[in-house]
C-alpha positions in Angstrom: 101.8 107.5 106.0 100.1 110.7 106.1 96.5 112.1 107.0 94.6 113.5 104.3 91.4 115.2 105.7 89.5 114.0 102.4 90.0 110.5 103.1 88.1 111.0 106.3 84.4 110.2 107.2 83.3 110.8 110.4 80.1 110.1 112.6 78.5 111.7 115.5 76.7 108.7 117.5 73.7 109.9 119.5 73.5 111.5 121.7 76.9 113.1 121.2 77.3 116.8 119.6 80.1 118.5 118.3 80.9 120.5 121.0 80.1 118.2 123.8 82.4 118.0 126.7 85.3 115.5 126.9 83.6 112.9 129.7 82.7 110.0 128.1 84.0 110.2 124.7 84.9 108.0 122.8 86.5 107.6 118.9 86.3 104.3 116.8 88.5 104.6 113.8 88.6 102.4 111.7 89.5 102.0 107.7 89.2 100.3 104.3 92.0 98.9 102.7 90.3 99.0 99.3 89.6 102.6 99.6 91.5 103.7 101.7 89.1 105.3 103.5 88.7 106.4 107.5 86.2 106.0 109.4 85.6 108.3 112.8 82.5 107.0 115.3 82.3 109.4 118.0 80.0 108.2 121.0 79.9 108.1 124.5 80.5 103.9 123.8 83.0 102.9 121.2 81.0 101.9 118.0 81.8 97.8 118.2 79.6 97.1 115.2 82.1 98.8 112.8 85.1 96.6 114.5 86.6 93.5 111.9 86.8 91.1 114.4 88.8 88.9 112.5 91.3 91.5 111.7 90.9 93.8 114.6 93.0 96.8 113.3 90.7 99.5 114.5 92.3 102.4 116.6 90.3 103.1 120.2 90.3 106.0 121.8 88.6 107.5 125.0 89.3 110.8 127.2 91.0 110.3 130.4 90.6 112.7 133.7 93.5 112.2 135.9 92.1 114.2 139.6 92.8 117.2 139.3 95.1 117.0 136.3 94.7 117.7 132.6 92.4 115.4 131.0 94.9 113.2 128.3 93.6 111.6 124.9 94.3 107.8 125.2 94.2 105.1 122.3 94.0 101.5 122.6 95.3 99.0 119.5 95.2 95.0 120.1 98.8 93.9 118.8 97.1 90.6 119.8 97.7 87.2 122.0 99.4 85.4 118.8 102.9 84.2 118.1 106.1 86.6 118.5 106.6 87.3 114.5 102.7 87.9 114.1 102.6 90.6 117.2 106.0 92.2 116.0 104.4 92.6 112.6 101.0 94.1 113.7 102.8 96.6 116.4 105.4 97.5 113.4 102.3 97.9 110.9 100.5 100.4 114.2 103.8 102.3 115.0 103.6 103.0 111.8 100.2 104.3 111.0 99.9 105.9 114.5 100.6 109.6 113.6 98.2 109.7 110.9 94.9 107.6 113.1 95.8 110.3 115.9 95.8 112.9 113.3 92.5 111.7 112.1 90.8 111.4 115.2 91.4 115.2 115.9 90.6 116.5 112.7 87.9 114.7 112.8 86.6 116.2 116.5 87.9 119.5 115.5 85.1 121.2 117.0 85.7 120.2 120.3 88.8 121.8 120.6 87.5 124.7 119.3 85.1 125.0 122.1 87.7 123.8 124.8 91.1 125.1 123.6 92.8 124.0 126.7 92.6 120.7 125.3 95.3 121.1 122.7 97.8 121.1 125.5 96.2 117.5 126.6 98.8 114.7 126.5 98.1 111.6 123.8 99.1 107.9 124.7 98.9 104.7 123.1 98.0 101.4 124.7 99.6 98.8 122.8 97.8 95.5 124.3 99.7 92.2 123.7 100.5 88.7 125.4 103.9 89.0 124.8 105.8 91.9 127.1 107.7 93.4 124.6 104.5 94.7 122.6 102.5 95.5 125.7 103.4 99.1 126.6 102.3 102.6 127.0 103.8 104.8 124.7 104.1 108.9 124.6 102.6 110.3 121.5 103.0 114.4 122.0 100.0 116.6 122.8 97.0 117.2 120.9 98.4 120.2 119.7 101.3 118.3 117.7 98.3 116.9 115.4 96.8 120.1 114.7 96.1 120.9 111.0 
């Protein structure tokens, strides 16, 4: 599935700007599946209102600062604490939609890395959170720079 930047509405959560530094930021995304709509919430807290909590399908993200190391982009989805086919089929249905939420989020915060350009070189992961082992990982997902439009 791919990003289309019309498709996209995104927020700026007080007091957050634009072109606010990295510490502290955090993205909500999250969507409507009879729209098809996106939804960005960028805040120095993630935007828990906007959260299904029954269906919890909303994409985290948050900047990390490693000491002295580039700061990395890293997302958190619940594949959940469910049975094995349900977690299989909720990681499947976010490996699978992962490109275009990460795609989203930066579009969507494209003015940050217009005022820190040494971000596009920032590492993304994903934080797949389960109860069962085989969906609880870290995964690589490129640099920020891979999701550029």
């Amino acid at each position: 599935m791919e990003f289309t930047p019309d498709k996209l509405e995104t927020t700026l959560m007080y007091p957050t700007t634009e072109d606010g530094g990295v510490e502290n930021r955090k993205y909500t995304l999250t969507h409507s599946d009879e729209t098809g709509m996106l939804f960005l919430d960028i805040g120095d807290v993630y935007n828990y209102s906007a959260i299904d909590t029954d269906m919890r399908d909303e994409v985290l993200g948050r900047w990390i600062s490693p000491k002295n190391e580039q700061p990395m982009l890293l997302f958190y989805v619940y594949v959940g604490d469910g049975d094995f086919e349900e977690n299989s089929r909720r990681y499947q249905i976010f490996k699978s939609h992962m490109d275009m939420a990460i795609a989203a989020v930066i579009y969507g915060d494209s003015v940050l890395f217009d005022t820190y350009p040494e971000l596009i070189n920032s590492a993304i992961y994903v934080k797949f959170d389960s109860v069962i082992p085989t969906f609880d990982n870290y995964e690589y997902y490129g640099c920020v720079k891979d999701y550029l439009m």
